[in-house]
C-alpha positions as a LaTeX table, in Angstrom:
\begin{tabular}{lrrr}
\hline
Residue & $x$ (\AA) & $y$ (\AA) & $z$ (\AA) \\
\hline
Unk1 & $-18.04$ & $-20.04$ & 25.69 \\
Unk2 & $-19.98$ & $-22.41$ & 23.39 \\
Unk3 & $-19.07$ & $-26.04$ & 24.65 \\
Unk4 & $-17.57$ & $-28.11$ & 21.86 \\
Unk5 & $-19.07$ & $-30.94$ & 20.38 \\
Unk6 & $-16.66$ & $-33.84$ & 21.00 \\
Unk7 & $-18.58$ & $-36.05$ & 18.41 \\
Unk8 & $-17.47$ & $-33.53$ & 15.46 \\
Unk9 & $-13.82$ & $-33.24$ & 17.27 \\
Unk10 & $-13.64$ & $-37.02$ & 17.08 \\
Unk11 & $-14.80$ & $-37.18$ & 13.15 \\
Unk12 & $-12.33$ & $-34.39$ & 12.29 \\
Unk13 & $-9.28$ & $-36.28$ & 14.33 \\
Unk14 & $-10.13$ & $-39.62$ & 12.50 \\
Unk15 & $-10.52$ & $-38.09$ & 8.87 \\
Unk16 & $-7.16$ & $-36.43$ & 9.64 \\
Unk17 & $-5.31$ & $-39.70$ & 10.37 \\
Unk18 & $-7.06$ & $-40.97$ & 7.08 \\
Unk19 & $-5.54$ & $-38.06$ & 5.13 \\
Unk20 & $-1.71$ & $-38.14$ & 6.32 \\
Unk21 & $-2.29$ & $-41.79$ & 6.10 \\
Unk22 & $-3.34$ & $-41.79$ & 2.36 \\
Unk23 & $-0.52$ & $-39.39$ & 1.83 \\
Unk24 & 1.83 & $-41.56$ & 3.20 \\
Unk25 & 0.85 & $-44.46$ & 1.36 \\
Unk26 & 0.35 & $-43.39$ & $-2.01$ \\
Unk27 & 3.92 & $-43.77$ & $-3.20$ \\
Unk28 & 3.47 & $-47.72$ & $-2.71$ \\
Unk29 & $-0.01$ & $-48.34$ & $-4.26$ \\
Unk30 & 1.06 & $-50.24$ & $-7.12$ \\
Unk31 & 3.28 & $-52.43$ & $-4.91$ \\
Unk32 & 0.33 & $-54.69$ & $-4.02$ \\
Unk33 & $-3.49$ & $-54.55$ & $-5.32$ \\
Unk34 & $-5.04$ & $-54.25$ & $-1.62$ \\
Unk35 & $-2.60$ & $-50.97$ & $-1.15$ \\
Unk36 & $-3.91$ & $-49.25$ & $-4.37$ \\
Unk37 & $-8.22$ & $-50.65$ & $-3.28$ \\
Unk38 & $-7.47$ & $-49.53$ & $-0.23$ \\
Unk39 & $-5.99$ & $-45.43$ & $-1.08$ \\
Unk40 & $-8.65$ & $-45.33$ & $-3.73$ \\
Unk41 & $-11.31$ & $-46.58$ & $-0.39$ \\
Unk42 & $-10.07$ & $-43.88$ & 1.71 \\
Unk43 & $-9.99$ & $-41.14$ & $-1.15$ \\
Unk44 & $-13.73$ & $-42.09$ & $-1.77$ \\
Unk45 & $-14.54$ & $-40.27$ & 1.39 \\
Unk46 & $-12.23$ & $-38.62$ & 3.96 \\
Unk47 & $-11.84$ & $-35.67$ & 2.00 \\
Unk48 & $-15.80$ & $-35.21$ & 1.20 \\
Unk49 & $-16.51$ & $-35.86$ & 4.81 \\
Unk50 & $-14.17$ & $-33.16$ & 6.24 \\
Unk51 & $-16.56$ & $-31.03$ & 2.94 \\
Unk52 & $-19.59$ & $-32.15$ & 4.42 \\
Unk53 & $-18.60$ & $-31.03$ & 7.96 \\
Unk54 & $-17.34$ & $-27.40$ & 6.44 \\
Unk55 & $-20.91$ & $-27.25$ & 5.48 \\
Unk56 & $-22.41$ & $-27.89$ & 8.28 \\
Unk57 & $-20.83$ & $-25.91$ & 10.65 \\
Unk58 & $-21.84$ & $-22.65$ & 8.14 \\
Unk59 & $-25.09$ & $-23.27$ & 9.02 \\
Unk60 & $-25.38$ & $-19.98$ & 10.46 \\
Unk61 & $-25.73$ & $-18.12$ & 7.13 \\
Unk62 & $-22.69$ & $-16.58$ & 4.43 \\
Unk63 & $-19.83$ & $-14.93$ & 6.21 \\
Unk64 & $-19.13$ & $-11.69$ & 4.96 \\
Unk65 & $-16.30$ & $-11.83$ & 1.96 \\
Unk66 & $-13.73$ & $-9.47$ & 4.06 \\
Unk67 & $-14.04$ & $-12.04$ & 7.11 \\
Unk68 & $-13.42$ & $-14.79$ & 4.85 \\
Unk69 & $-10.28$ & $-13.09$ & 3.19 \\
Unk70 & $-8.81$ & $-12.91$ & 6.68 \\
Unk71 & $-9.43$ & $-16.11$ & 7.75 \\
Unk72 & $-8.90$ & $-18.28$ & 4.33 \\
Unk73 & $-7.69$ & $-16.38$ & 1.87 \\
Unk74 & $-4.67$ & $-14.85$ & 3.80 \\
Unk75 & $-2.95$ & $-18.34$ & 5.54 \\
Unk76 & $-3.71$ & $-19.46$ & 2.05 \\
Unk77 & $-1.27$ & $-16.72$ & 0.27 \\
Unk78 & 1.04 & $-17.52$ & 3.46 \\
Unk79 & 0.84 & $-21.25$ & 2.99 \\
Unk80 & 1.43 & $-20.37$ & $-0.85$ \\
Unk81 & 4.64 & $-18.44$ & $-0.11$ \\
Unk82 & 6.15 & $-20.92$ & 2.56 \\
Unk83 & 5.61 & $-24.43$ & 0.62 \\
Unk84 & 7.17 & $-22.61$ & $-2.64$ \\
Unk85 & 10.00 & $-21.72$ & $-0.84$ \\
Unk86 & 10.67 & $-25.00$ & 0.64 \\
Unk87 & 9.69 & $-27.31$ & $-2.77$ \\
Unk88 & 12.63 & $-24.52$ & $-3.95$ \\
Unk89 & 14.70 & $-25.55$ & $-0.95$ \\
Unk90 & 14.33 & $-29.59$ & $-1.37$ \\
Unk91 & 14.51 & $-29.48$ & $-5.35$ \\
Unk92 & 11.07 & $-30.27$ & $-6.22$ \\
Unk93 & 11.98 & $-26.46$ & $-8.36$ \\
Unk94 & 14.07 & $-25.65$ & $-10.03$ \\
Unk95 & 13.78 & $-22.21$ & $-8.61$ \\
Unk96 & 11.44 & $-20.34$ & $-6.93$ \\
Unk97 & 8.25 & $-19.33$ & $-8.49$ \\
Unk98 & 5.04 & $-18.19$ & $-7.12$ \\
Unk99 & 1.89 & $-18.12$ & $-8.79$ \\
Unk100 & $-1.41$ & $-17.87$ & $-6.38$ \\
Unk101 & $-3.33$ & $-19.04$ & $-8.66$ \\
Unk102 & $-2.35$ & $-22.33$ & $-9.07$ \\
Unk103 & $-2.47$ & $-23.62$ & $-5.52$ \\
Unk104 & 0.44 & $-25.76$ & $-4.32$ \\
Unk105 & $-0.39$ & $-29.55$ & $-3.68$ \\
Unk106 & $-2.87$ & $-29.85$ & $-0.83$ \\
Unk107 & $-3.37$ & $-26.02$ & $-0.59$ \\
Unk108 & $-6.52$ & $-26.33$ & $-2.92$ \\
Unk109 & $-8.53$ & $-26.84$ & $-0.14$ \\
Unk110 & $-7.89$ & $-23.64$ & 1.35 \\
Unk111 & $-8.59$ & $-21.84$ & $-2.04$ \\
Unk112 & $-12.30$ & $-24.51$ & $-2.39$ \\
Unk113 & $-12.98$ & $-23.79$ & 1.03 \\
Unk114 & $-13.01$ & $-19.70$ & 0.50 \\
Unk115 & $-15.15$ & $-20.13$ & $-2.97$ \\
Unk116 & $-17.24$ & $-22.41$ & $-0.79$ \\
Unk117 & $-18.08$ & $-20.31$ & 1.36 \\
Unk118 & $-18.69$ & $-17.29$ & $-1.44$ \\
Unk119 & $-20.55$ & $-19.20$ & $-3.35$ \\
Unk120 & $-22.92$ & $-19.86$ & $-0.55$ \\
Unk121 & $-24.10$ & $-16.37$ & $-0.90$ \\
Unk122 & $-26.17$ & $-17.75$ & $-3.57$ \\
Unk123 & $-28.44$ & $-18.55$ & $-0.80$ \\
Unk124 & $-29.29$ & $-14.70$ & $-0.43$ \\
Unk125 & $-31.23$ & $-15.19$ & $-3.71$ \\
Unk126 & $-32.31$ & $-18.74$ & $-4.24$ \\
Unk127 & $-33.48$ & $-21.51$ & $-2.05$ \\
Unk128 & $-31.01$ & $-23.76$ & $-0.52$ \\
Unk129 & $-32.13$ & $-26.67$ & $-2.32$ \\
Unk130 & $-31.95$ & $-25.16$ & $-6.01$ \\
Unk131 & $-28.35$ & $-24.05$ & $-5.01$ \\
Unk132 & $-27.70$ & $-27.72$ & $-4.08$ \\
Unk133 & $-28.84$ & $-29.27$ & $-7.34$ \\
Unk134 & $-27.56$ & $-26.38$ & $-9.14$ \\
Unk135 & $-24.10$ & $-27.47$ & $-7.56$ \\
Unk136 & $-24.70$ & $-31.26$ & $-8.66$ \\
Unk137 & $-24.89$ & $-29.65$ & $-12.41$ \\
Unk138 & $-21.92$ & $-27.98$ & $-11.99$ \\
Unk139 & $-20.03$ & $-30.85$ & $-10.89$ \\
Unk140 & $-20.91$ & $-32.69$ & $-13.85$ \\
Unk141 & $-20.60$ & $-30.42$ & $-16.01$ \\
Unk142 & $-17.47$ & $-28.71$ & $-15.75$ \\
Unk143 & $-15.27$ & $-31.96$ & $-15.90$ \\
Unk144 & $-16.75$ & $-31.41$ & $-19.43$ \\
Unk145 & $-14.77$ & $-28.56$ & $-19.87$ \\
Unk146 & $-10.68$ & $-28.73$ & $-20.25$ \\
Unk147 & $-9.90$ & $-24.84$ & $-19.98$ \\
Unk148 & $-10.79$ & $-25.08$ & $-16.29$ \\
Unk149 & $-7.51$ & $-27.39$ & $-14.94$ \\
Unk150 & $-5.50$ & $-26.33$ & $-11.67$ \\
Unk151 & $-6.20$ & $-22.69$ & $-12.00$ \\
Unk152 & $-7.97$ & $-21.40$ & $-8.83$ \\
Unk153 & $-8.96$ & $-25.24$ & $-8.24$ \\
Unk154 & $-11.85$ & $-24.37$ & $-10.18$ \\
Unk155 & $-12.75$ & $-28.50$ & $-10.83$ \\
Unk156 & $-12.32$ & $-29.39$ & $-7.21$ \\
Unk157 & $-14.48$ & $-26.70$ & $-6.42$ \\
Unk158 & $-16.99$ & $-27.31$ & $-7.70$ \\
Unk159 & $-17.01$ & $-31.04$ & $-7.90$ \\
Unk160 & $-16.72$ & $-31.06$ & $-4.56$ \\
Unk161 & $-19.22$ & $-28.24$ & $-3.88$ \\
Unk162 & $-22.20$ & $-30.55$ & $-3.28$ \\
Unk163 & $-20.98$ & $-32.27$ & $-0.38$ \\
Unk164 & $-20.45$ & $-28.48$ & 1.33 \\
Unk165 & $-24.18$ & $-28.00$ & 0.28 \\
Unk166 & $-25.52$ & $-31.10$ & 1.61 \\
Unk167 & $-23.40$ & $-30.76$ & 4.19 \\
Unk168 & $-25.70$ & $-27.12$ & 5.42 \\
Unk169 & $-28.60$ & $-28.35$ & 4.31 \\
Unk170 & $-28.58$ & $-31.62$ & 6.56 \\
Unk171 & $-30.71$ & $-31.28$ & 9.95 \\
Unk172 & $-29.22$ & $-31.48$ & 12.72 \\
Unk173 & $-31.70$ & $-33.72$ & 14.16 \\
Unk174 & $-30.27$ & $-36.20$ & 11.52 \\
Unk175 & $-27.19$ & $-35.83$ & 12.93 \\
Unk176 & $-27.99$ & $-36.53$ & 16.48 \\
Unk177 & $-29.91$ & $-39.71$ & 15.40 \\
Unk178 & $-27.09$ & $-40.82$ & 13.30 \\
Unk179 & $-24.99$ & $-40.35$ & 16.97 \\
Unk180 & $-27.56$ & $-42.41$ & 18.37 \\
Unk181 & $-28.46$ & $-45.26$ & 15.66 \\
Unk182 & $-27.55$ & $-48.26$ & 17.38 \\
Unk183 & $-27.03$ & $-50.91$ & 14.72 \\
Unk184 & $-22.96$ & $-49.84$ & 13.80 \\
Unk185 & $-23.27$ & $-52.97$ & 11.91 \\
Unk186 & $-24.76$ & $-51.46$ & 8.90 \\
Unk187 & $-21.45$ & $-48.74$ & 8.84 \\
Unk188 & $-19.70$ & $-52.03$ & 8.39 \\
Unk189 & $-22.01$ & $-53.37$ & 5.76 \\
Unk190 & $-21.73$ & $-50.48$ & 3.96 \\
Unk191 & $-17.74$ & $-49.78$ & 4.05 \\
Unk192 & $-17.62$ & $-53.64$ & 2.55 \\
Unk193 & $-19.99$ & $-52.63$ & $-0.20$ \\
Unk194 & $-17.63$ & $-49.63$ & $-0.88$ \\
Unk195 & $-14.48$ & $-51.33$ & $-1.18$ \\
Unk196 & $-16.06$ & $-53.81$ & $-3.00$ \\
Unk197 & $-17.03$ & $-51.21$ & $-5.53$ \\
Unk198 & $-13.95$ & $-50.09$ & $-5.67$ \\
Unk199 & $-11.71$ & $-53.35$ & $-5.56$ \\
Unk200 & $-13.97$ & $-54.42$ & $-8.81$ \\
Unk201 & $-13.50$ & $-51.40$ & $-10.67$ \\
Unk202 & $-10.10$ & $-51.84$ & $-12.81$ \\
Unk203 & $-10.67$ & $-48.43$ & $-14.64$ \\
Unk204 & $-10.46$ & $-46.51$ & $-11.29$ \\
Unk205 & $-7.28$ & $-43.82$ & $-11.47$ \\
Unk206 & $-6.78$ & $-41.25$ & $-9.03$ \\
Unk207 & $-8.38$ & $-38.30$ & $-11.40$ \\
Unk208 & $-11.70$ & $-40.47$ & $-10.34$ \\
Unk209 & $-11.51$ & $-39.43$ & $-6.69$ \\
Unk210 & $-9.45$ & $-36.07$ & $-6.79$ \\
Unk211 & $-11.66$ & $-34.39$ & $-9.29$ \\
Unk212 & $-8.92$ & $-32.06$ & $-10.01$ \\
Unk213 & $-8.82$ & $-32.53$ & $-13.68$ \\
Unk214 & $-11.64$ & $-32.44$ & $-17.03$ \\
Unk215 & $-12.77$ & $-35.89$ & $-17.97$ \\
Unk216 & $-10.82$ & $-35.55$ & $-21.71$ \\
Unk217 & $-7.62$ & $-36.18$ & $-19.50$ \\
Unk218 & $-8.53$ & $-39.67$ & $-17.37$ \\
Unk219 & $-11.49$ & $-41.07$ & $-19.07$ \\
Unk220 & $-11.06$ & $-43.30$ & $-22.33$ \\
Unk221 & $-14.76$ & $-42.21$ & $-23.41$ \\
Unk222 & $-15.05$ & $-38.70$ & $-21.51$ \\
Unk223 & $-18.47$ & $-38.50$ & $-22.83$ \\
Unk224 & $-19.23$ & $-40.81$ & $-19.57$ \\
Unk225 & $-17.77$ & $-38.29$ & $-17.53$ \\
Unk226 & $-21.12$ & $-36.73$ & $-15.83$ \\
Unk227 & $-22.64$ & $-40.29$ & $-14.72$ \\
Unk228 & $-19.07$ & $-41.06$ & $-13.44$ \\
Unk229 & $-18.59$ & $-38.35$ & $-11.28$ \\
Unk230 & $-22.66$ & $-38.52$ & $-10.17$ \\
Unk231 & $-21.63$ & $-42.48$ & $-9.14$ \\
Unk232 & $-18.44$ & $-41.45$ & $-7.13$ \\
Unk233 & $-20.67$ & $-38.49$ & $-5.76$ \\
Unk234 & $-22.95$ & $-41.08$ & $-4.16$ \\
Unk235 & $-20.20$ & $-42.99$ & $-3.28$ \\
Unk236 & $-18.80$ & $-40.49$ & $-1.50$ \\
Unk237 & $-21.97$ & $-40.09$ & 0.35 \\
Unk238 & $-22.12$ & $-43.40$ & 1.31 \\
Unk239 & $-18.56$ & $-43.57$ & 2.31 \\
Unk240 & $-19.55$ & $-40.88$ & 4.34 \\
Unk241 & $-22.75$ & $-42.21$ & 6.63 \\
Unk242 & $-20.97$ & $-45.16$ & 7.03 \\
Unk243 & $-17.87$ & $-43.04$ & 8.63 \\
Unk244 & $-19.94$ & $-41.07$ & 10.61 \\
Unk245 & $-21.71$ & $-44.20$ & 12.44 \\
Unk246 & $-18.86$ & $-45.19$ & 13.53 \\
Unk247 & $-17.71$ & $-42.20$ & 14.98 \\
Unk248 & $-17.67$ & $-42.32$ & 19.25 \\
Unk249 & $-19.70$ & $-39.83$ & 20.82 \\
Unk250 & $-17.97$ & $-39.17$ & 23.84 \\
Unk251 & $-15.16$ & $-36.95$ & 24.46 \\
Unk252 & $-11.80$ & $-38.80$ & 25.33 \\
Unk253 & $-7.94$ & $-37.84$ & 25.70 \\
Unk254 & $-7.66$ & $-37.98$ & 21.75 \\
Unk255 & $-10.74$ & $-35.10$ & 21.51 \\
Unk256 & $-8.90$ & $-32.10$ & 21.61 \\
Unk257 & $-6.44$ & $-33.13$ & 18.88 \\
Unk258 & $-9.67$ & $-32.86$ & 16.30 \\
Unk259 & $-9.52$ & $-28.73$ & 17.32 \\
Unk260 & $-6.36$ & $-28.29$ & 15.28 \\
Unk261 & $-7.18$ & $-30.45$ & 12.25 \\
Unk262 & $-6.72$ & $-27.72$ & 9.66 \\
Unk263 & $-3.31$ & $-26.82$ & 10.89 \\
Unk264 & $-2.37$ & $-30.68$ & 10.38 \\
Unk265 & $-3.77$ & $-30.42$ & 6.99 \\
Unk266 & $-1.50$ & $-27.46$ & 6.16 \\
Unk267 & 1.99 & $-28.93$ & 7.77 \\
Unk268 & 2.04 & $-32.44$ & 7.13 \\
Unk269 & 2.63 & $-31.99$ & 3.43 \\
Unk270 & 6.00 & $-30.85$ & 4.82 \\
Unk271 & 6.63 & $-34.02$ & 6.49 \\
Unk272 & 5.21 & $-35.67$ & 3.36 \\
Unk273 & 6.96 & $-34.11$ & 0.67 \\
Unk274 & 10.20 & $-34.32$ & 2.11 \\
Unk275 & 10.07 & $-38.13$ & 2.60 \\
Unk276 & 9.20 & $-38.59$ & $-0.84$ \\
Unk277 & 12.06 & $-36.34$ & $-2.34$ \\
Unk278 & 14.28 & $-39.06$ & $-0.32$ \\
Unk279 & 12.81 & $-41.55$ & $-2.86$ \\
Unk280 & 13.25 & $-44.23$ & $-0.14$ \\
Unk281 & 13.58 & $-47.77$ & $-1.62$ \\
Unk282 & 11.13 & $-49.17$ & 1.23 \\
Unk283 & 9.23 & $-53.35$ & 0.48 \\
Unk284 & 5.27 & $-52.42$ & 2.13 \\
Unk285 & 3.76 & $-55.41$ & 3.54 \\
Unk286 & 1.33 & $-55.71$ & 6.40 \\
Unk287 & 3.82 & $-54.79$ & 9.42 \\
Unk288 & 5.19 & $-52.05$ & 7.07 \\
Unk289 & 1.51 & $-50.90$ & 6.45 \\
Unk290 & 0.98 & $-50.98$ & 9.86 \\
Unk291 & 3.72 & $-48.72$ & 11.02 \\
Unk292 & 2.62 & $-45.50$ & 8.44 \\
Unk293 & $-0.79$ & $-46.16$ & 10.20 \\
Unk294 & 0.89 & $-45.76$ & 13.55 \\
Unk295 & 3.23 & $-42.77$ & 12.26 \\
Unk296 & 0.37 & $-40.90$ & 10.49 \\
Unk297 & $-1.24$ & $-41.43$ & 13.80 \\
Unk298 & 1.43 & $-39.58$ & 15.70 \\
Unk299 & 2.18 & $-37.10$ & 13.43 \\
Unk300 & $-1.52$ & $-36.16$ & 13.20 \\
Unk301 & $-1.23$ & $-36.01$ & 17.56 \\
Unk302 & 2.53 & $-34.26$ & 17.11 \\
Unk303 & 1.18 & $-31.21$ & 14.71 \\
Unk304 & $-2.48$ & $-31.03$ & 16.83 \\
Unk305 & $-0.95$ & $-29.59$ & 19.76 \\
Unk306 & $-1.25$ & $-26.21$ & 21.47 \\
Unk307 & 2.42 & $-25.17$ & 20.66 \\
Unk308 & 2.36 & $-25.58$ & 16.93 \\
Unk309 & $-0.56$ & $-23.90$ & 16.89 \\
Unk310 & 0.73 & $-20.93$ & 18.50 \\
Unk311 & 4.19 & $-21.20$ & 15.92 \\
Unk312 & 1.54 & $-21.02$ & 12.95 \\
Unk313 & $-0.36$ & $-18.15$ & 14.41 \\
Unk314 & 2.93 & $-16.38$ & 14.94 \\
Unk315 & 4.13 & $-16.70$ & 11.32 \\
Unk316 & 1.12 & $-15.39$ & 9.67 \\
Unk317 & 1.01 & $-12.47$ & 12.31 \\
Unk318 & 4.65 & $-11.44$ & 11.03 \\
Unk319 & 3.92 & $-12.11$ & 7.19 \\
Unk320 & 0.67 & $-10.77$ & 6.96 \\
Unk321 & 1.38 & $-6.90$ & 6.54 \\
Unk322 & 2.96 & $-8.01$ & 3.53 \\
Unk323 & 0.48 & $-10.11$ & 1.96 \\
\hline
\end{tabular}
């Protein structure tokens, strides 16, 4: 058995507390200015880094389409089913509808992450780097278009698709010396410079980050649309070296937990979702702020282990015949 690489197990844990963090906080960002900097700071990245990483672990060439059904597309259409049921259950519907095609909150990853890996296949018939800044055209481009909304996640997709590009192409001697580079300073330096950007921009709305919808439904002038996204694309690479820097290189207790990430990602929206259905009347300041940090911490550690893992694998097993 291949021996894991702790470093990428660390990355994956970290991004993951970032994500259920972000979650957790986003119903208080316009309590306080730093709260709303710092979810729009987090968004810049976490989410493009755990891209970059999907990437770069398909270095070993396009998986064929059936593997990919069984691995993605399936827990997708059981993910699908299961958080319909329950938004049914807690009243977030009125009453239960399905449609696969428009993915259920955080569920558009699963959906990117299968088209991802498709539209690597483009490999098979053009060099790696034309498919790259072919991807960086589609990213810009189709926030031009408004027919292509939450169907299929079509604008995630692809504005996201050049960080699962880069993410292949990148050495991985670059990686090892970005392990190695001793000056962490500069990860520092460069987060600053990042929130900065993002502290000083007061046209910033979520739509920047997510990419989810066309420019005609966030922007004021969506003619500026394409150099937008191109300067959060960069961004998001920078946001990115900076996180990786800073990333420990050994393996510790905490390593393992970065093995399960994806089944974090798919289960905390429960947590999540429910909370905010209670429409808690909670006041955020710092120790407040401090405790989601702690709790998205746990959770992360609470839905990483072995057991929960087994549950999940259990309850596709039984609903898969009838997918």
């Amino acid at each position: 058995m291949k021996k894991r690489d702790a470093y990428f197990d660390n990355a994956k844990l970290f991004l993951m507390i970032l994500v259920v963090f972000g979650h957790f906080l986003q119903p208080y960002i316009e309590d306080h200015p730093l709260y709303n900097d710092l979810y729009y700071f987090i968004f810049t990245f976490h989410m493009p880094a755990f891209i970059l990483i999907s990437g770069y672990f398909a270095k070993k060439g396009p998986k064929p389409i059936k593997l990919l059904v069984k691995k993605i597309l399936l827990p997708y259409a059981f993910f699908q089913i299961l958080y319909s049921g329950y938004y049914t259950l807690i009243g977030l519907q009125d009453s239960f509808s399905l449609d696969f095609g428009i993915p259920q909150w955080s569920l558009w990853f699963l959906l990117s992450l299968f088209c991802w890996n498709v539209l690597l296949h483009l490999i098979n018939y053009f060099s790696a780097k034309k498919v790259l800044i072919g991807s960086v055209i589609m990213a810009v481009v189709v926030g031009y278009f408004p027919i292509f909304d939450h169907f299929l996640a079509i604008q995630r997709t692809l504005t996201f698709f050049p960080y699962f590009m880069v993410g292949y192409m990148v050495p991985k001697a670059w990686i090892e010396k970005i392990k190695a580079y001793p000056k962490r300073w500069i990860a520092v330096v460069l987060f600053c410079g990042l929130f900065l950007f993002i502290k000083g921009n007061d046209l910033i709305n979520k739509y920047w980050v997510f990419g989810s919808k066309p420019y005609d439904e966030y922007l004021n002038h969506p003619s500026l649309g394409g150099p937008q996204r191109l300067i959060f694309l960069a961004a998001g690479l920078i946001g990115i070296i900076a996180f990786m820097l800073l990333v420990p290189r050994n393996r510790y207790f905490f390593s393992n937990w970065g093995r399960n990430t994806l089944t974090v990602y798919l289960l905390h929206g429960f947590v999540v979702k429910g909370l905010r259905v209670l429409d808690l009347d909670v006041e955020i300041r710092s120790t407040e702020l401090l405790f989601l940090f702690i709790a998205s911490m746990l959770l992360t550690a609470a839905l990483s282990s072995k057991r929960v893992g087994q549950w999940i694998e259990k309850g596709k097993q039984v609903l898969q015949p009838s997918l």
